[in-house]
C-alpha positions in Angstrom: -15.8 -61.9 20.6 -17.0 -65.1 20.5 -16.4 -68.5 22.5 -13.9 -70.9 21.3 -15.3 -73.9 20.0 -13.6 -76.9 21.9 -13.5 -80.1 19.8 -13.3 -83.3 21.9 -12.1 -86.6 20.1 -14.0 -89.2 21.8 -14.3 -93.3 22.0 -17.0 -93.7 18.9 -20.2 -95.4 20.5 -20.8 -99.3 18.7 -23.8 -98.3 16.7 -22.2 -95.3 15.3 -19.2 -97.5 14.3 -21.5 -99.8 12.9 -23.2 -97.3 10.5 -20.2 -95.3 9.4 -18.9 -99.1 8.1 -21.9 -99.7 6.5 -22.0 -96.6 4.7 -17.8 -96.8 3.7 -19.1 -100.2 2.9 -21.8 -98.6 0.0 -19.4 -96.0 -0.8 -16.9 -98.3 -1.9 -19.1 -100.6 -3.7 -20.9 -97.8 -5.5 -17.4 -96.0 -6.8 -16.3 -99.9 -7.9 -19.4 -100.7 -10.0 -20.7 -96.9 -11.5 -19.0 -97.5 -14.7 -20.5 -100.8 -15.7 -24.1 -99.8 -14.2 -23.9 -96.7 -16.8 -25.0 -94.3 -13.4 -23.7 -91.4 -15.4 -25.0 -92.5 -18.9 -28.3 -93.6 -17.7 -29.1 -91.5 -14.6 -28.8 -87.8 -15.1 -31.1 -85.7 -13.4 -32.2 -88.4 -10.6 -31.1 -89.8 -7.6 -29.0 -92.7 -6.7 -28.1 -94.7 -4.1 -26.4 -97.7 -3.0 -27.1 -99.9 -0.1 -25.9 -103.8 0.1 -23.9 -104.0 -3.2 -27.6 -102.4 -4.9 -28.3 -99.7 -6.5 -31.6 -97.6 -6.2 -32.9 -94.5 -9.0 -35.6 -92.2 -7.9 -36.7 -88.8 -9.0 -36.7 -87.6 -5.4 -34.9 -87.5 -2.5 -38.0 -88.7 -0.9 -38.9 -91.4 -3.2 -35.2 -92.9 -2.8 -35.2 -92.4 1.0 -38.7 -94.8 0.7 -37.1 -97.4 -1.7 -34.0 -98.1 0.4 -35.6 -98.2 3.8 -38.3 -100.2 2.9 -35.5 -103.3 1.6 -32.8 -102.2 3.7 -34.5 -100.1 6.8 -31.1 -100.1 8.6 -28.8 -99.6 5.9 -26.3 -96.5 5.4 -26.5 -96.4 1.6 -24.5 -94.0 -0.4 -26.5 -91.2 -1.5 -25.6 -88.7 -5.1 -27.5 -86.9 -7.7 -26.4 -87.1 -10.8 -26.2 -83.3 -12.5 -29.0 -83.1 -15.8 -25.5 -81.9 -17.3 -22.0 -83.2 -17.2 -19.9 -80.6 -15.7 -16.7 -79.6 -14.6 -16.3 -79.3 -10.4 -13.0 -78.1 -8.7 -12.7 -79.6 -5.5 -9.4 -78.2 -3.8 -6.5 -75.6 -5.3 -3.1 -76.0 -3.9 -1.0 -72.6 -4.0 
């Protein structure tokens, strides 16, 4: 058989604290304004992201990764793709 994993809860260091607020932070802001910036009208197939109440479009998750960090280099930004086509998703089933 195999070990146990342990899990340890932990004080969370400052700078890790400081990211996960900046990136709840983009989160929030991009679920707030994706209606009236059209993401899912306007953006299918590419990549999105928002960092400091932006939003950034790039056909890659490269090219995004570049846009962000060169204006925001120690942001969190909230990362999606938007699916080509809109679908249906299932994300939990109660019994």
């Amino acid at each position: 058989m195999s070990e146990p994993l342990i899990i340890e809860e932990g004080p969370m260091p400052p700078e890790l604290a400081v990211r996960f607020e900046k990136a709840r932070r983009n989160r929030q802001w991009f679920s707030e304004h994706l209606r009236e910036l059209e993401v899912y009208e306007r953006y299918r197939g590419r990549y999105v992201a928002a960092a400091s109440e932006e939003l950034f479009v790039a056909d890659t998750p490269e090219e995004l990764r570049r846009l962000v960090s060169e204006k925001y280099p120690d942001e969190a930004p909230h990362v999606r793709y938007i699916p080509r086509k809109k679908l249906s998703r299932i994300y939990a089933c109660q019994r």
